[in-house]
C-alpha positions in Angstrom: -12.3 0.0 -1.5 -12.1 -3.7 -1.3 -12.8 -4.0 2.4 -16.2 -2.4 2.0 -17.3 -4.1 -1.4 -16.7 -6.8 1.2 -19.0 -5.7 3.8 -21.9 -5.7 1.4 -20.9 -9.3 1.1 -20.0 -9.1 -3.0 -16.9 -10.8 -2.2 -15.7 -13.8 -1.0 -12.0 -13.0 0.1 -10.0 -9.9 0.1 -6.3 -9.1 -0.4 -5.3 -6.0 1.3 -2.5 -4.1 2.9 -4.3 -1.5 5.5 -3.4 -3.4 9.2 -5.7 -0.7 11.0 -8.5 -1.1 8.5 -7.7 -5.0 8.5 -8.2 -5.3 12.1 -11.4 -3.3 12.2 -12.7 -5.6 9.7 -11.9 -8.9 11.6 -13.5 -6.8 14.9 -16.6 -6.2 13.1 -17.0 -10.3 12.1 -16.7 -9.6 8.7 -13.4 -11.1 7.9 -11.8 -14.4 9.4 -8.6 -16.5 8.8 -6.0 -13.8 7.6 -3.1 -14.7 6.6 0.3 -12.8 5.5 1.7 -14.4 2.5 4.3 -10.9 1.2 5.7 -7.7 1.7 7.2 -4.6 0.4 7.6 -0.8 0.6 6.1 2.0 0.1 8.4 5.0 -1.6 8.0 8.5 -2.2 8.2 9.6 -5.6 8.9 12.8 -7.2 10.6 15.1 -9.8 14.5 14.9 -10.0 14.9 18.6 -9.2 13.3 17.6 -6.3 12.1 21.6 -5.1 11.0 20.4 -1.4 14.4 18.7 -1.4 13.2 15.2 0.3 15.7 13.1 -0.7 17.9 11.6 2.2 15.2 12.3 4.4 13.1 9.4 6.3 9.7 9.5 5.7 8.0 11.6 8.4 10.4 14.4 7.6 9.9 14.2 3.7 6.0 15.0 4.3 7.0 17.7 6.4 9.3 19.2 4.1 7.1 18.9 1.4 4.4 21.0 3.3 6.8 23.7 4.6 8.0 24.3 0.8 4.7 24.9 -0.7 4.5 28.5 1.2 7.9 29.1 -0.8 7.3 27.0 -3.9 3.9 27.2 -5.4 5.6 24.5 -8.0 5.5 21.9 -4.9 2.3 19.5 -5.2 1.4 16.2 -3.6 -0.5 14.1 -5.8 -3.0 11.9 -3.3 -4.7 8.7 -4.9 -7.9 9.6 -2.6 -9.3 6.4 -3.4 -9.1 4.8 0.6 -6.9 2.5 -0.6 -4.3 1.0 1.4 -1.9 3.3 -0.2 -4.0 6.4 1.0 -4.2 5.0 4.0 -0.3 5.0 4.8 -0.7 8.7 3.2 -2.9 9.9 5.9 -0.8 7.9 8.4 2.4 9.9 7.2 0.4 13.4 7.6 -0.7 12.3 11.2 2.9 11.3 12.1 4.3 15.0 10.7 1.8 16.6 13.1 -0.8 17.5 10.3 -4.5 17.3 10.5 -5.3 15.4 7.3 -8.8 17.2 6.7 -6.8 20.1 6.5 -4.4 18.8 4.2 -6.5 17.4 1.8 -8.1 20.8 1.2 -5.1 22.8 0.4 -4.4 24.2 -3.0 -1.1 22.1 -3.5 -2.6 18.9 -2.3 -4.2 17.1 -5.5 -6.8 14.0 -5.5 -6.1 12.0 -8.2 -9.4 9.4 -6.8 -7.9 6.6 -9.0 -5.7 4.0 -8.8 -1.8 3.9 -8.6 -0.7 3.7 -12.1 -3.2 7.0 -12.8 -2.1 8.6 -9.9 1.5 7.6 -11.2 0.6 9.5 -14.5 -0.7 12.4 -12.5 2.3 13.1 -10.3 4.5 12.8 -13.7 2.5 15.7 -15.6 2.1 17.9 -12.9 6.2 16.8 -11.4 5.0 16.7 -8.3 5.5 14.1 -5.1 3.3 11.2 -4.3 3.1 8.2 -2.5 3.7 4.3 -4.3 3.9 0.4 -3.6 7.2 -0.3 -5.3 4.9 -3.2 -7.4 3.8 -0.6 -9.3 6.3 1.9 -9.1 8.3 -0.9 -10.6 5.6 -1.5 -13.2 5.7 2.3 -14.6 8.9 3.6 -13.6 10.4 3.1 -17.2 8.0 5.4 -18.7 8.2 7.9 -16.0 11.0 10.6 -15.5 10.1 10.8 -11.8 12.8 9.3 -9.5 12.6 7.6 -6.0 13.4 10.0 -3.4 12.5 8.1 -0.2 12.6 4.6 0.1 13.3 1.8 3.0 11.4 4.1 5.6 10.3 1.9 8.5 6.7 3.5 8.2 6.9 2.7 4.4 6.9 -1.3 5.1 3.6 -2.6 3.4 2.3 -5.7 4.4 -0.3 -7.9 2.1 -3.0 -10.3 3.5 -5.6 -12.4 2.5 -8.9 -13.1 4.7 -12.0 -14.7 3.3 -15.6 -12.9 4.1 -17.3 -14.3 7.4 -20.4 -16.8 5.7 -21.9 -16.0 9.8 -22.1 -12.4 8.1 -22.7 -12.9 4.4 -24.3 -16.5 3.9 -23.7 -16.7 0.2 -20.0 -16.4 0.1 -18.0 -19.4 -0.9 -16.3 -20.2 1.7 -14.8 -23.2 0.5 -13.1 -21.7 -2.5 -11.9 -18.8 -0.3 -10.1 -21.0 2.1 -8.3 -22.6 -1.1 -7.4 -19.7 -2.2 -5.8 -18.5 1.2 -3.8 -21.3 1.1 -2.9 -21.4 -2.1 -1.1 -17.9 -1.5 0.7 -19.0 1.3 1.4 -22.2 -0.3 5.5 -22.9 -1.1 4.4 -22.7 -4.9 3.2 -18.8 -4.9 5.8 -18.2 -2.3 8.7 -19.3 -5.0 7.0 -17.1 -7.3 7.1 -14.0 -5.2 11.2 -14.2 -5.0 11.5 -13.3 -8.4 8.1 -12.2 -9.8 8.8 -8.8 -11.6 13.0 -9.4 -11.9 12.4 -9.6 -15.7 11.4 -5.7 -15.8 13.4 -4.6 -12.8 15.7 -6.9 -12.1 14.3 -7.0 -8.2 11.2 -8.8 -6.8 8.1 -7.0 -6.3 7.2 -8.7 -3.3 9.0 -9.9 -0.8 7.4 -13.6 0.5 5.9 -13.8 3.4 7.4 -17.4 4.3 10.0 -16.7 6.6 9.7 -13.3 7.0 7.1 -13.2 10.1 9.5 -11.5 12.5 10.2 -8.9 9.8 6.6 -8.2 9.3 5.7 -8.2 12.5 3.3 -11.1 12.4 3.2 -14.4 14.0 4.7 -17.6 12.2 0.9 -18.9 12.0 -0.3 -15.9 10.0 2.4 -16.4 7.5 2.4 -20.7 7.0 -0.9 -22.8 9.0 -3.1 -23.4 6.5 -6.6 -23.0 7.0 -9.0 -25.6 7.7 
């Protein structure tokens, strides 16, 4: 997990998308001068036949329904990344909104722990046509070679957010803080805000971001997060 190969200071800025885990970080003094430079959303993924039928459902419901089916359908599986990424993290965040413990969760016989990043977990989900949870950046990477099909998209909880903070030097001395501030700007700078509108259209035709410039109210940010450089 980025945030804590942070923490042992072998970093000198992150890119995330986990708010809670985001603002913990700040809290502890390891991470100063975030900024929001994109979005997009999270979408739940799965075979056509869709057995836990999901589709048309928002997000919380979709989780629900794709616990309840797995006492009727042993065929039902969720494929987890289980790497406390931000994309696990929205997973757990979905099972707490359902009503579900996740410990519990995690340790049932349909619920499968890929521990790897998306595209493997993409690959996963695929072989055993189950459900699992993407970005749409790399949903929209793989989907070509994948016969698994969107089922929930757009949810409000499925809005994922990406920032940038460097590492603290008051925590870890050694970091280059200079370079990290460049880069900070740099992503919320109007050239890699251009870039984001159409970045991935080629494959897709839609972005895979959606930039942060103008966008703070939509994110839920402050205007400063999203365009003061820092200094």
């Amino acid at each position: 997990m980025a945030l804590e190969i942070a923490r042992n200071c072998d970093a000198d800025i992150v890119m995330v998308h986990d708010r809670v885990a985001e603002d913990k970080f700040i809290d502890e003094g390891f991470g100063a001068d975030r900024r929001v430079f994109g979005y997009n959303y999270f979408l739940l993924v799965g075979p056509e036949n869709d057995p836990a039928e999901v589709a048309g459902l928002n997000g919380t419901a979709a989780f629900i329904a794709i616990e309840e089916a797995t006492a009727e359908d042993p065929s039902v599986v969720f494929i987890s990344r289980g790497d406390q990424s931000g994309t696990h993290s929205r997973e757990k965040i979905m099972w707490k909104k359902g009503g579900y413990d996740y410990e519990e969760i995690s340790t049932s016989d349909w619920y499968r722990d890929a521990g790897s990043g998306m595209g493997q977990t993409l690959t996963m989900t695929e072989e055993l046509q189950g459900y699992t949870l993407s970005d749409s950046a790399t949903w929209g990477t793989y989907e070509s070679d994948l016969a698994l099909v969107p089922l929930v998209e757009n949810d409000e909880n499925f809005q994922n957010v990406y920032a940038v903070m460097r590492v603290n030097d008051e925590m870890c001395p050694d970091v280059n803080t200079e370079m990290a501030k460049k880069w900070i700007n740099f992503m919320i700078s109007d050239e890699v805000q251009d870039i984001l509108q159409t970045f991935g259209t080629e494959k897709t035709g839609l972005p895979h971001f959606n930039p942060g410039r103008g966008s703070a109210e939509v994110m839920g940010v402050t205007l400063e997060e999203t365009a003061d450089p820092v200094v």
